[in-house]
N, C-alpha and C positions, 0 to 999 in steps of 0.2 A: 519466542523472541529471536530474532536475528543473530543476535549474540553468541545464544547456545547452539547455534548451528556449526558441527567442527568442520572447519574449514578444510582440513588435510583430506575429508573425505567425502567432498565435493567431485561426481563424478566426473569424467571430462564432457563438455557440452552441456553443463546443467549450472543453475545459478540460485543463490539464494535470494529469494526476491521478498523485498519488505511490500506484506497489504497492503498498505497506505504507502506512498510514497514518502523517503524519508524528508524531501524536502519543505515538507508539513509537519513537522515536529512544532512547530512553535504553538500552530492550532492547536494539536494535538496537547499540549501541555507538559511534552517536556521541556528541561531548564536548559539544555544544551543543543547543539545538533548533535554530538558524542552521545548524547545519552538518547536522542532518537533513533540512533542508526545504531544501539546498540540493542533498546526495547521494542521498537515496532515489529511487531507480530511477522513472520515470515516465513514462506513455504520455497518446497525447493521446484522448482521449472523447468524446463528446455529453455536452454539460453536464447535459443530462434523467437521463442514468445515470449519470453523477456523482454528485453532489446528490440527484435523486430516488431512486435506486435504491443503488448500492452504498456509499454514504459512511451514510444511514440504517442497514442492516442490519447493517455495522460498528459502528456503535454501538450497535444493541440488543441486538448478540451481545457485547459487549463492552463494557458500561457507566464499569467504572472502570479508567481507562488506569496508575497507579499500580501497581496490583495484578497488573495481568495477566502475564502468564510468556510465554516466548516460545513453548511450545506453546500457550498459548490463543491469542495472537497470529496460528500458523500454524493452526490448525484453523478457527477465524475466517474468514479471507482464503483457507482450501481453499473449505468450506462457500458464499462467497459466488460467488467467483470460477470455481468448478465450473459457474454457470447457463449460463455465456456460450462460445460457441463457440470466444472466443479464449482464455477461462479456465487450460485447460492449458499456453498458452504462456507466459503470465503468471505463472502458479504454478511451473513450471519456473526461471523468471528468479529469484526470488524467494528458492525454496527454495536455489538455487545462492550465489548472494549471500549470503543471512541466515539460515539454518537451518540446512545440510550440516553436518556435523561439529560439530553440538552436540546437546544435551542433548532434542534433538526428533526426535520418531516420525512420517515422511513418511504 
């Protein structure tokens, strides 16, 4: 989780990046946004593919966070997360956690 990532020893240039975007927590079924952006699974990145590359493409596949359902959600974060070599292992984590046994089509 995001959380337990220590902050003081975040390299310079690398970022801790929540799987899911936290601005889905409400899908996701936490009761806060504190408590999504504290639990949402997260690995750490190069901040250039954070920021530049997969936080952009999440948001242009996915404009309005309100609205979205948790398969746009997952199709979303398959679509972006399929580029990258470690993508399927990340997708695996994801789907395990926040999808399985709901109302979404892997």
């Amino acid at each position: 989780p995001f959380g337990s990532i220590p902050r003081p020893r975040i390299p310079k240039g690398w970022h801790a990046h929540h799987l899911v975007e936290k601005r889905f927590w409400r899908q996701l079924g936490f009761s806060s946004a504190e408590e999504g952006m504290d639990k949402i699974l997260a690995a750490m990145i190069p901040d250039g593919i954070h920021l530049g590359e997969i936080t952009p493409q999440l948001r242009r596949l996915i404009p309005n966070t309100e609205t979205a359902t948790l398969q746009e959600i997952w199709d979303a974060h398959k679509q972006v997360y399929s580029q990258y070599e470690w993508g399927e292992d990340w997708l695996d984590a994801i789907w395990k956690e926040y999808f399985a046994g709901k109302d979404v089509v892997r």
